[in-house]
N, C-alpha and C positions, 0 to 999 in steps of 0.2 A: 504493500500500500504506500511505502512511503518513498517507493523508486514511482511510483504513476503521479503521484501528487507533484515530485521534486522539478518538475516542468513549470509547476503554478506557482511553486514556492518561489525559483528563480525571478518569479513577477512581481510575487504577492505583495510588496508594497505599492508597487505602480497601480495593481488593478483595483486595491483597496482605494485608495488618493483620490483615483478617475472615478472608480463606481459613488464613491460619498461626494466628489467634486458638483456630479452631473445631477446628483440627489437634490442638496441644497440650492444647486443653479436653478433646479428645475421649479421647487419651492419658490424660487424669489418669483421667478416668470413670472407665476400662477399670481404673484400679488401675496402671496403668506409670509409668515415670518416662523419659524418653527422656538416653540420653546420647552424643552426639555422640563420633566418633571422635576430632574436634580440635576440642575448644572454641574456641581463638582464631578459628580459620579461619571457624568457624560461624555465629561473631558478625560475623567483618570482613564476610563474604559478605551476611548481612542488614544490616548497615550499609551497603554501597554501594548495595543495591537499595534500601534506603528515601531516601537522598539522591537517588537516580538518578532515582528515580518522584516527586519533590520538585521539583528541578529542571524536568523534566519538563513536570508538573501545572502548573508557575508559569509557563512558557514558554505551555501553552494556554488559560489563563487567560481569554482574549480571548474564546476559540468555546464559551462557557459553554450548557451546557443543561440544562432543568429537573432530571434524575435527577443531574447530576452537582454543581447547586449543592447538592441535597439530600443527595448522599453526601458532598458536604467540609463542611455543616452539621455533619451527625454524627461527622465525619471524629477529632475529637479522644475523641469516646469509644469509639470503634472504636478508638483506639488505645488505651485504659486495657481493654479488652478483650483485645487482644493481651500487653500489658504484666502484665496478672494473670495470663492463660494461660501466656505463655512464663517467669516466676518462676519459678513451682509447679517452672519444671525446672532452675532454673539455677545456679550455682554462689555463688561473693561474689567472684569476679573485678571488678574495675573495669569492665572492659568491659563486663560486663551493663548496670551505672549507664549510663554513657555511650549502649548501645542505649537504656535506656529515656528517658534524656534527648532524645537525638534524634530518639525517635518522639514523642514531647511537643511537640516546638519544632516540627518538620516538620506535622505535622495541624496546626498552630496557623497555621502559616504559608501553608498550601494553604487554611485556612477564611476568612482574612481576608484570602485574593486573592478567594474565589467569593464569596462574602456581599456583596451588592453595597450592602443597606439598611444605613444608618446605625445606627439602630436592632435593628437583629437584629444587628449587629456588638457593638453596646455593650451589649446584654441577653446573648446567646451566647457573647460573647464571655469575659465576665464572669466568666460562671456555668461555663465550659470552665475557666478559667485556677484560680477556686478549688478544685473537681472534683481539677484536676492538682497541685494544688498539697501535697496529703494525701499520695497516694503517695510524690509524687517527695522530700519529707519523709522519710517513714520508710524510701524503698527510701535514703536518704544518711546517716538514722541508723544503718541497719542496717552499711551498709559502715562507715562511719567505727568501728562499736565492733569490727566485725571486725578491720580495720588497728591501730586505735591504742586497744581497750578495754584494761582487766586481762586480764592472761596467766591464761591455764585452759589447764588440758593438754586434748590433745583425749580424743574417744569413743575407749574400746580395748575392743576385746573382750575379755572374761576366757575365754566356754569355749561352747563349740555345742554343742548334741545334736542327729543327724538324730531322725526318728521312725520307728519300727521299720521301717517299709516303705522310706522313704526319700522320703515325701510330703511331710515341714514339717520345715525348720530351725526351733531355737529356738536364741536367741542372747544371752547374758548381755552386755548393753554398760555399759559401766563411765564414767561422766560426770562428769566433775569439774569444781568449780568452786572453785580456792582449794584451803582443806583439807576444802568438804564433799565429798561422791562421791552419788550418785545409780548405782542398777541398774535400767537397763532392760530388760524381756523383750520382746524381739519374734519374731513368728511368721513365716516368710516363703514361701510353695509351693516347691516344688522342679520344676525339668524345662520352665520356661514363660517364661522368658527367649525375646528372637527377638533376630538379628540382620537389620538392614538396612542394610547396605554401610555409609548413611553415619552410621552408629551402633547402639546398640542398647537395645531396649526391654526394665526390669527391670520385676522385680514389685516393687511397693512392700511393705516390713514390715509388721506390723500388730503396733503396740504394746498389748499386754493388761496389762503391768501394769509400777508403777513403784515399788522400793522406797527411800524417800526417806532422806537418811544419820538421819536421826532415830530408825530402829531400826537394830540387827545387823543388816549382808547381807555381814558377812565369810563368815558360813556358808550364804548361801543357794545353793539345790542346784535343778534340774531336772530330773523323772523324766521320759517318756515311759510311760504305760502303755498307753497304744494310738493311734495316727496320729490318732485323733478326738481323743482326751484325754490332757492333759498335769496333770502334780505340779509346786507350785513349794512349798518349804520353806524357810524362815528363821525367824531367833530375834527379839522386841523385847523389853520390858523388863519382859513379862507372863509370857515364855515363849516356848514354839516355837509359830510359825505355818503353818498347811499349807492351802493354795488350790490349786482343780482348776479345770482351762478346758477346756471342752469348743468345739469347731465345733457352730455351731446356723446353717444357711442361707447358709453359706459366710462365716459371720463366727466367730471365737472371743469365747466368754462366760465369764466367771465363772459357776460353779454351787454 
């Protein structure tokens, strides 16, 4: 069994990376956000199979064959593949950093067991490590202003309206930064949430519009005048402002 398997083994990190890559890409498509029932767990569980299939992979090293020198060639972009996929859903925990550092170091370390040319090692090589080197950048500025930037209060909701039917939340969130505030409207379906045991798929919001502190949005107001079309109201320094959004093809517009 473990001479038939040892073919998949020589991949198994690659096809792991692509198949959860294509998972989460496909998720966003759809408009979801997926959220696990226990984030830590979710992470440690992909973090052992990507070492596991690491190890692994470096152990078969030796029984190299064509498809599989070519899938650990690509091996480190398949993982910025999965790394951008699985973002889109993840939190600012450390632990995300850490997967995506792992899955960086791991591809890198499976491509420069198979790469047996000198030359494809030090052209691919190169060109993989600059590639990773962008992200895994910004996914460390990103946490670090998270951990240790300026204190901002977080998003609070000020006030919801369903829509008369009870088809579209609209949701006034209230975004501070310092002493300025930001209002943002977003629109979100109602009733199309799923659950899947080991978590569950939301619908993502759809932000229509942002009133920046630079005018009045002490008063702004949201009407619903029909599930297709929504009133937003507020004051700036002209006057009172009044914007209608309609659904036009399953998206909301300004009209």
């Amino acid at each position: 069994m473990a001479k038939r398997l040892l073919p998949l083994r020589r991949v198994g990190l690659a096809v792991f990376l692509f198949i959860h890559g294509c998972v989460y890409w496909l998720i966003s498509w759809l408009g979801y956000s997926f959220i696990p029932v226990h984030e830590t767990l979710q992470v440690g569980i992909i973090l052992a199979v990507i070492l596991t299939l690491t190890i692994d992979g470096f152990r078969g090293r030796r029984d190299r064959t064509r498809f599989s020198r070519i899938s650990n060639a690509i091996l480190p972009i398949i993982a910025l593949f999965f790394v951008l996929s699985f973002a889109d859903h993840g939190g600012e925990s450390p632990l995300y950093l850490l997967l995506f550092l792992t899955s960086f170091v791991c591809s890198l370390v499976l491509f420069f067991a198979y790469i047996q040319s000198r030359t494809m090692k030090l052209t691919l090589g190169v060109l993989h490590i600059l590639i990773l080197i962008i992200p895994t950048f910004f996914f460390t500025l990103a946490l670090l202003g998270s951990l240790f930037g300026s204190p901002s209060s977080p998003a609070v909701e000020r006030h919801a309206e369903l829509s008369p039917n009870g088809a579209y939340l609209a949701e006034v969130i209230d975004r501070r930064d310092g002493q300025y505030s930001d209002l943002w409207i977003n629109l979100t379906p109602q009733g199309r949430d799923r659950n899947i045991l080991i978590g569950e798929l939301r619908l993502r919001p759809q932000n229509i519009y942002v009133a920046r502190w630079r005018v009045f949005v002490e008063d702004l107001t949201i009407y619903w005048e029909t599930d297709d079309r929504l009133q937003i109201t507020h004051s700036d320094k002209y006057g009172q402002v009044i914007l209608y959004f309609a659904r036009h093809e399953g998206v909301w517009v300004q009209i």
